[in-house]
N, C-alpha and C positions, 0 to 999 in steps of 0.2 A: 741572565735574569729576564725573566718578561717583563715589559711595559703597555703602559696604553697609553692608546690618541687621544688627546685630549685638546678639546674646544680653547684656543687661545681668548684671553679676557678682552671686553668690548664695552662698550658705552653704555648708559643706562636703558632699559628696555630694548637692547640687546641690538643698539646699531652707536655709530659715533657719534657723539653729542655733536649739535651744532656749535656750540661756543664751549669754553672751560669751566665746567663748574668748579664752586669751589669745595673745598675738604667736607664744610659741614654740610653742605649741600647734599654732597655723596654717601656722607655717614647714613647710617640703617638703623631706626631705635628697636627697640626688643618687641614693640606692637606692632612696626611698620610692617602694611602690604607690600612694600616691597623688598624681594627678594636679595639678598647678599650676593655677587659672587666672587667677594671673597672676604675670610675672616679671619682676623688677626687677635689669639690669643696670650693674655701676658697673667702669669700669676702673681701673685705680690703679697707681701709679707711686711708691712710698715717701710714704706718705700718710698714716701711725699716727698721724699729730696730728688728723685730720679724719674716719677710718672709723669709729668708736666713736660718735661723734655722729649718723655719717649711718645707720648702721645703725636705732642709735636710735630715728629720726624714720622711717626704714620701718616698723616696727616700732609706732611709733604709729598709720600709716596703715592698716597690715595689721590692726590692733584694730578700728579704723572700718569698715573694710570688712570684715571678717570673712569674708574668703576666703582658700583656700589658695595659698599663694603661696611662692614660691623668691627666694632672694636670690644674685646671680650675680657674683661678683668677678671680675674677668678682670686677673690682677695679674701685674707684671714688677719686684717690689720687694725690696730690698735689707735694705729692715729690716723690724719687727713687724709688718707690714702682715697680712699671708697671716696670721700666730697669731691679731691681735686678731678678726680675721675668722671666721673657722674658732668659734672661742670662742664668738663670738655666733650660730654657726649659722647662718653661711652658707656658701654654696658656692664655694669655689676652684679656678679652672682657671688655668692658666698654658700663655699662647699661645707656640706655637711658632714664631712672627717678632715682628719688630718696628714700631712704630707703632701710635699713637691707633687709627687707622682697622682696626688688623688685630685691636686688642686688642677690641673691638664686635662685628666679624665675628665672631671665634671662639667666643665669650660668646653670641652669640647663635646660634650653629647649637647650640648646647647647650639653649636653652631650651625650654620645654615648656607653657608659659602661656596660652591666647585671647591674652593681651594681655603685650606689652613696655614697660614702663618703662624710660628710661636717665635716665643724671645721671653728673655728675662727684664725685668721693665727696671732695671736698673742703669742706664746707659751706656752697659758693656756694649752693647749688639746697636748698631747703626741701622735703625728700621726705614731709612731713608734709601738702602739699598735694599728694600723687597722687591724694586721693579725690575732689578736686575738678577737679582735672583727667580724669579718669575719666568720671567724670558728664559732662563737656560732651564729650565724646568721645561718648557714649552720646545726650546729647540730640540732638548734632547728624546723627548718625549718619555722622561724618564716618571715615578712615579712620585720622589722625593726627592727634596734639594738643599744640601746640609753647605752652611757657609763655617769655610776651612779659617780656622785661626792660626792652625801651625802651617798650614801653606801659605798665610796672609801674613798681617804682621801686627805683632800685642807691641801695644804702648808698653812705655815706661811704666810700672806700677799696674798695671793691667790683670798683670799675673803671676802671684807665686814661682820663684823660679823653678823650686820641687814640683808645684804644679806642671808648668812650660817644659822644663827636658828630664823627668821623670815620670810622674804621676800619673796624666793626659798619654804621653808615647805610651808605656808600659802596658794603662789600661784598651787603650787601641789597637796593640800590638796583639794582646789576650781576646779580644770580639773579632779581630781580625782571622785570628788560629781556628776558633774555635768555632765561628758563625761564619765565614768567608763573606764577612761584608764589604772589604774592598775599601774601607775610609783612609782617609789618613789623621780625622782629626771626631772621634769618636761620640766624643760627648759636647761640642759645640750644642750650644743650647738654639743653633738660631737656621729654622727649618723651617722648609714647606712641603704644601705635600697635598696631593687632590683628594676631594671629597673616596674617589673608590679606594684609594690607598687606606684612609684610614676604614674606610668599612671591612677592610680585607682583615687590618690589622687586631689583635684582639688582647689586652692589655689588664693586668693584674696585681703591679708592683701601686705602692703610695707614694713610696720613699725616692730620694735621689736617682734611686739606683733607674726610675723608672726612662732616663736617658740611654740608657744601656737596653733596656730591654725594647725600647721599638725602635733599635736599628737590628738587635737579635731575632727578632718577630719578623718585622721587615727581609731579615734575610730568609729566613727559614722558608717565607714565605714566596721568595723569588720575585719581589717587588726591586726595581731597579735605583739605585742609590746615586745619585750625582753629586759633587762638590763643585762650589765656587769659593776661592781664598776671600778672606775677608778682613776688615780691620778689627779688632780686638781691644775697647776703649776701658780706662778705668773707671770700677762704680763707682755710684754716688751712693751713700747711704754706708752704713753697717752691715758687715760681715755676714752672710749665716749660715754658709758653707762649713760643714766640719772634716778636712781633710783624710785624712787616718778613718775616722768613723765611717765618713760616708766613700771614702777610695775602699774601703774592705768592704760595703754592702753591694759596689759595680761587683768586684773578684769575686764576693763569693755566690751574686744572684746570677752568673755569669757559669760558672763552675756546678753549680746546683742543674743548670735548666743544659747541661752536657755532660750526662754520666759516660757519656763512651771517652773523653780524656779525661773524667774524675776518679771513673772506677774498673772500665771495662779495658782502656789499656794499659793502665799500671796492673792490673790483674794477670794481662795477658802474658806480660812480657815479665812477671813476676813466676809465674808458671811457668814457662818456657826455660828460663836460666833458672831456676831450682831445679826442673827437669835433667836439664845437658849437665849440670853440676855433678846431679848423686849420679848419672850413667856413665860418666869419665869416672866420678872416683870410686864407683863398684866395678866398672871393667881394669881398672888400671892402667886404663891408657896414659902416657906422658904426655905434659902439653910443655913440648923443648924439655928443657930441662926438671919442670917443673912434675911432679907427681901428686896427684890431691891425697888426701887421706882424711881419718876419719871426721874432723872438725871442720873439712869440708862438705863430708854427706849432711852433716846435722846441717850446717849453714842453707844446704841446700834443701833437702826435707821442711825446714823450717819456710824457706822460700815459698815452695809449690803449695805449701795449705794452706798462707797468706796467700799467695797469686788466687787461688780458688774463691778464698772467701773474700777477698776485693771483686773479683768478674762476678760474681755472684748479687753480689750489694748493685753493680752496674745494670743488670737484671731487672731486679729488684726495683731501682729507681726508674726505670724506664716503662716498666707496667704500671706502677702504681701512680707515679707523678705525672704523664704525658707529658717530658720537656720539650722546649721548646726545638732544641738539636737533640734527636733521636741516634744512638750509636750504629753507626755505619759497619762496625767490624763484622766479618763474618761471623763470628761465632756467635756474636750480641746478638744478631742478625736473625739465625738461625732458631736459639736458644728460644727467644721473643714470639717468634711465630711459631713453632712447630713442638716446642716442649708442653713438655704433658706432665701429672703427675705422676702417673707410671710408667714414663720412659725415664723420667729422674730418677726415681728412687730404685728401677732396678738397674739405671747405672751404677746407685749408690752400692745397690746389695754386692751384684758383680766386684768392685772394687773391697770391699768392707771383704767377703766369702773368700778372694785372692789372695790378700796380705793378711785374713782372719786364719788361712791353714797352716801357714808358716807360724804365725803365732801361736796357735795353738801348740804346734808341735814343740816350739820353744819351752813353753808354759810347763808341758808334761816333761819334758827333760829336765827342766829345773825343776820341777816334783820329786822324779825319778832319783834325783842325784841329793835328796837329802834337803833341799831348797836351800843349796851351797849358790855361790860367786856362777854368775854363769858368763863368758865368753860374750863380748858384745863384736857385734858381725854386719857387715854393712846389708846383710842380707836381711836382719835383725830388721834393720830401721826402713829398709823400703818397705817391709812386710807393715808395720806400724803407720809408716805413712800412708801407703792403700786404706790401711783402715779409718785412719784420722779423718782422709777425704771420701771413704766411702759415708762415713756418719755424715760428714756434712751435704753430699748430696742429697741425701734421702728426705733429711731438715730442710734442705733449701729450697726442696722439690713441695714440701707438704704446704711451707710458708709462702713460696709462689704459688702456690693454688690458693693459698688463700686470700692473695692481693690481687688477683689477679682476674 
């Protein structure tokens, strides 16, 4: 993955302070001339049990590091939240929609930093370690720096167990498959990342999910991902995570923005084995002992016009949606660049004209003989099959020209 150099953080007016300022000293207001460089974004949702703390431990960090820096609240809260905030000197903005994901976006088109911090301002995330997370951002000279919970270590009560060795694995194991992002701990909420990272990055989602999509972004993008393990503390405050709801909107914004394993390889290989299926059991070949016959042609038949109209949909989703992982297989590959509406549909015709002359002939025998019982033939059903898949390319060809 590529990275960049990036300018290690430094004192105010951009040499080392002579003495230690203190926290509020180095805080940045929303009018101030001077410059951030760095900014720490938190969003919040009725959180006055947990921002006074998190603040805090910024505010610890910000002493250590002795840079100027902005604290960015992006709150849609009901009670003290936005006061106690405000109080300690940081910045509040209140997004004009709704969702996690929208509440990030808006927070951060405001920021002003080299570098972004986020966290959830509930006291899960120990923002007293951003200096150390920083530094390995810095040594590695990577572009992002995600602190690992399942590398590290969650308190008692911290975390749902289904969360911990189910839910968190399962969905990192799936961005891992299908975005080769390399994490081990996915959706850890507590990241940094330089100003060109996020300019690279380009971002969509509102909802939960939108943790999934800028490491998915991120990768696609060949932006370099680093972890450091970290402590994983229990919140303060109320719940508002919905497990189930929001674990299906990661799987399925994840699956949506990768049709080559949503549609183009279960297609592929859906084709392929309905294929070798009706050619063993129309030639006769034995497999050992076994011999297919005719409940296997149909199984098969049945196969190859689903595989077509799955690779087809894979198609389809990839011209019309730009996802974020583009399907790699050759034939997605192929199809995507170089298909036409008249090289489709006279593949369709070809296929349709093939298995249309055997039917035909069929058709007139059963005429011929009285439109009695007629002999079903496996030569019957491939003939029917060619046509089944001829109609559908000729369809699929007219409707990708027209998404297209």
């Amino acid at each position: 993955m590529a990275s960049t150099t990036h300018q290690p953080p430094v004192g105010q007016n951009g040499t080392v302070a002579d003495r230690k300022l203190s926290a509020d000293e180095l805080l940045v207001g929303q009018d101030s001339d001077t410059t951030p460089q760095l900014s720490v974004v938190m969003p919040t949702l009725n959180e006055e049990s947990g921002i006074r703390t998190c603040i805090d431990w910024i505010k610890t960090a910000i002493e250590e590091l002795q840079v100027p820096t902005e604290i960015i609240i992006s709150d849609s809260s009901t009670d003290r939240t936005p006061e106690i905030a405000r109080e300690m000197g940081a910045i509040v903005v209140e997004p004009d929609g709704k969702g996690y994901g929208y509440a990030y976006r808006y927070a951060f088109e405001r920021t002003r930093g080299a570098y972004i911090a986020m966290g959830d301002a509930d006291t899960t995330y120990d923002f007293k370690q951003i200096p150390r997370l920083l530094t390995h951002l810095e040594e590695t000279g990577a572009d992002m720096v995600m602190g690992s919970r399942l590398d590290g270590e969650i308190k008692n009560g911290a975390m749902p167990t289904l969360h911990q060795y189910i839910g968190n694995p399962a969905l990192t194991r799936f961005l891992n498959t299908f975005y080769r992002a390399g994490v081990s701990d996915a959706h850890s909420g507590f990241r940094i990342f330089t100003r060109e990272a996020y300019e690279t990055m380009d971002w969509e989602t509102t909802g939960m999910e939108f943790a999934s999509e800028m490491i998915m972004d991120a990768g696609a993008k060949d932006l370099e991902i680093v972890e450091v393990p970290i402590v994983y503390h229990e919140r303060e405050g109320e719940e508002t995570l919905e497990s189930f709801r929001d674990g299906w909107r990661h799987v399925r914004f994840m699956l949506v923005n990768a049709p080559g394993y949503l549609f183009s390889v279960p297609g592929l290989l859906l084709t392929i084995f309905g294929v070798a299926v009706m050619t063993i059991a129309h030639t006769g070949v034995a497999l050992g002992e076994v011999t297919l016959g005719v409940n296997s042609m149909i199984a098969g038949s049945l196969s190859a016009i689903v595989g077509v109209q799955v690779g087809s949909l894979g198609v389809f989703a990839t011209v019309a949606s730009d996802p974020i992982q583009r399907p790699e297989d050759p034939i997605t590959s192929w199809i995507t660049q170089y298909a036409t509406l008249e090289r489709g549909a006279t593949a369709g015709v070809i296929a349709f004209a093939a298995g249309g002359v055997y039917a035909s002939w069929l058709i007139v025998d059963w005429v011929l003989n009285g439109f009695g019982a007629v002999p079903f033939t496996s030569s019957a059903l491939v003939a029917f099959t060619a046509v089944v898949v001829g109609i559908q390319l000729v369809f699929s060809s007219f409707f990708l020209s027209s998404v297209n």
